[in-house]
C-alpha positions in Angstrom: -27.0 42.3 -0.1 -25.8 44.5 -2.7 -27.0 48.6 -2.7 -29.3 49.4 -5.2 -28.7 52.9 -6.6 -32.2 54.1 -7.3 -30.7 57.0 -9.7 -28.9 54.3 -12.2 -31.6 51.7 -11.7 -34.9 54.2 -11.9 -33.6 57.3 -13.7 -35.6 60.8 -12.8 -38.9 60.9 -15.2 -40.7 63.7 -15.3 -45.0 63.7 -15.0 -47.6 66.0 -17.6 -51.1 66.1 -16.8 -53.1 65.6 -19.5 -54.7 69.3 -20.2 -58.6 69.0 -20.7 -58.5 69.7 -24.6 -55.9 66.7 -25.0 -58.0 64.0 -22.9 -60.1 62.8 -26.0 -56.7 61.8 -27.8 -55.0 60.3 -24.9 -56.6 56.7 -24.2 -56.3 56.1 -28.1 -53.0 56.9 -27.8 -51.8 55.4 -24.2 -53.4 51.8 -24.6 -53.9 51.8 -28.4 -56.6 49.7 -30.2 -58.2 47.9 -27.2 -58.2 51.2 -25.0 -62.0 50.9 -24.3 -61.3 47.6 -22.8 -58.0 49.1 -21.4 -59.8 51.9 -19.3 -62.3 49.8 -18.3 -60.1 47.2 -17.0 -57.8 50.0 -15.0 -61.1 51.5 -13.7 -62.4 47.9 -12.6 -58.8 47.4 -11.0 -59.4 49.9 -8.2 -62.9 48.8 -7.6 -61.5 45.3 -7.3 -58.6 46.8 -5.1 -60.5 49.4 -2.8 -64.1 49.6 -1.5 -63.3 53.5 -0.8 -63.3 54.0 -4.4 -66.7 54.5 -5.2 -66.1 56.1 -9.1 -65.5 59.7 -10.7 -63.3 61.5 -12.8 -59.6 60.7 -13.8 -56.8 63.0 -14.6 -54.3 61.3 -16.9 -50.6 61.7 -17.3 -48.0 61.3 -19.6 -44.2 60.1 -18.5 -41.3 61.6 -20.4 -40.4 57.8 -21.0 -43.3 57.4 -23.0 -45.2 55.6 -20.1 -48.4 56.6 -19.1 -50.9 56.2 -16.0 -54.6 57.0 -14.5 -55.7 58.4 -11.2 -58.7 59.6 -9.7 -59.8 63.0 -9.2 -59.6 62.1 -5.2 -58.6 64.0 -2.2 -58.5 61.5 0.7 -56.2 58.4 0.8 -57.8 55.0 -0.6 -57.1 51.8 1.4 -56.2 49.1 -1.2 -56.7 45.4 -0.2 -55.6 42.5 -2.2 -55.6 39.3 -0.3 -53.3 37.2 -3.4 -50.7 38.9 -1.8 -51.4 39.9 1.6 -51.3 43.7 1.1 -53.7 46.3 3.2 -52.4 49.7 3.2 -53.7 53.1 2.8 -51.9 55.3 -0.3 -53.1 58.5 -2.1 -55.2 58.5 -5.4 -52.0 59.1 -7.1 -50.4 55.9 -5.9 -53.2 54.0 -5.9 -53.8 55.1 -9.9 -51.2 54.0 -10.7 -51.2 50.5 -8.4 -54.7 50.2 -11.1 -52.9 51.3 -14.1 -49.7 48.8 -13.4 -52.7 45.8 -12.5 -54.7 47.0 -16.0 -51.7 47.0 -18.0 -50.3 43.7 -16.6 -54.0 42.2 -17.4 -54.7 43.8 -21.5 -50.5 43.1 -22.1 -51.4 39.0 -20.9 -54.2 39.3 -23.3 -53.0 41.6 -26.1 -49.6 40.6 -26.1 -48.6 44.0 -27.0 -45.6 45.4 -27.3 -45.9 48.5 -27.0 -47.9 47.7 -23.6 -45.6 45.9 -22.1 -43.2 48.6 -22.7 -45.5 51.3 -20.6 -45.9 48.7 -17.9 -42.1 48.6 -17.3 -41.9 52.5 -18.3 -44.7 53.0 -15.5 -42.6 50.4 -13.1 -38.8 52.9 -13.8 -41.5 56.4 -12.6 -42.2 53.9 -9.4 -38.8 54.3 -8.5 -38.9 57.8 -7.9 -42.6 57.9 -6.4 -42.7 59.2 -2.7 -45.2 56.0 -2.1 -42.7 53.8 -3.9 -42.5 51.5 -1.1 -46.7 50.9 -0.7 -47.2 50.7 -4.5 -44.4 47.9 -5.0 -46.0 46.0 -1.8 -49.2 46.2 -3.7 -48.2 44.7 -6.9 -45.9 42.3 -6.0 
């Protein structure tokens, strides 16, 4: 089994909140045309995914690769369940936004067939790399 070395194979992206002014501009802008039915699928993702998320307000985030994700405005961890692949595991919001985001994208992109969506899906997948709760959030999409 060969080493992987996570600096050459996921290289270091940086992460910008969205600032409040910026927010009406961003969902336009992250999923393009279908991003109604883009947040709505992310948001219906974690429902689908955790029965502690019971709704509320999202921060969003730009990558420096030009990736994006959502999480939720939430303090405690979230248990995510998804029996297609046997994962159960408790992660922060931020991890499990993100989990929600990768699961949305993956859905509009088989749909859309965009581009430019696929290309945040695996820009999303490189900032994985570097996530302290790497190791949960590839368990729960794989």
């Amino acid at each position: 089994m060969s080493n992987i070395n996570v600096e050459t194979e996921y290289p270091i992206i940086t992460v910008q909140r969205v600032e409040d002014d910026k927010r009406m501009d961003f969902l336009p802008s992250a999923l393009g045309a279908d991003y109604l039915y883009g947040e709505r699928l992310i948001f219906s993702w974690l429902r689908e995914l955790s029965n502690d998320y019971q709704g509320g307000y999202w921060h969003y985030y730009w990558l420096s690769n030009g990736a994006f994700y959502m999480a939720p405005d939430i303090s405690s961890k979230l248990r995510l369940v998804w029996a297609n692949n046997f994962f159960d595991g408790e992660m922060s919001a931020d991890a499990a936004g993100i989990v929600a985001t990768l699961y949305g994208l993956n859905h509009l992109s088989s749909i859309t067939h965009s581009d430019m969506l696929i290309e945040r899906y695996h820009g999303l997948c490189q900032h994985v790399g570097h996530h302290p709760e790497s190791s949960l959030i590839w368990r729960a999409i794989d």
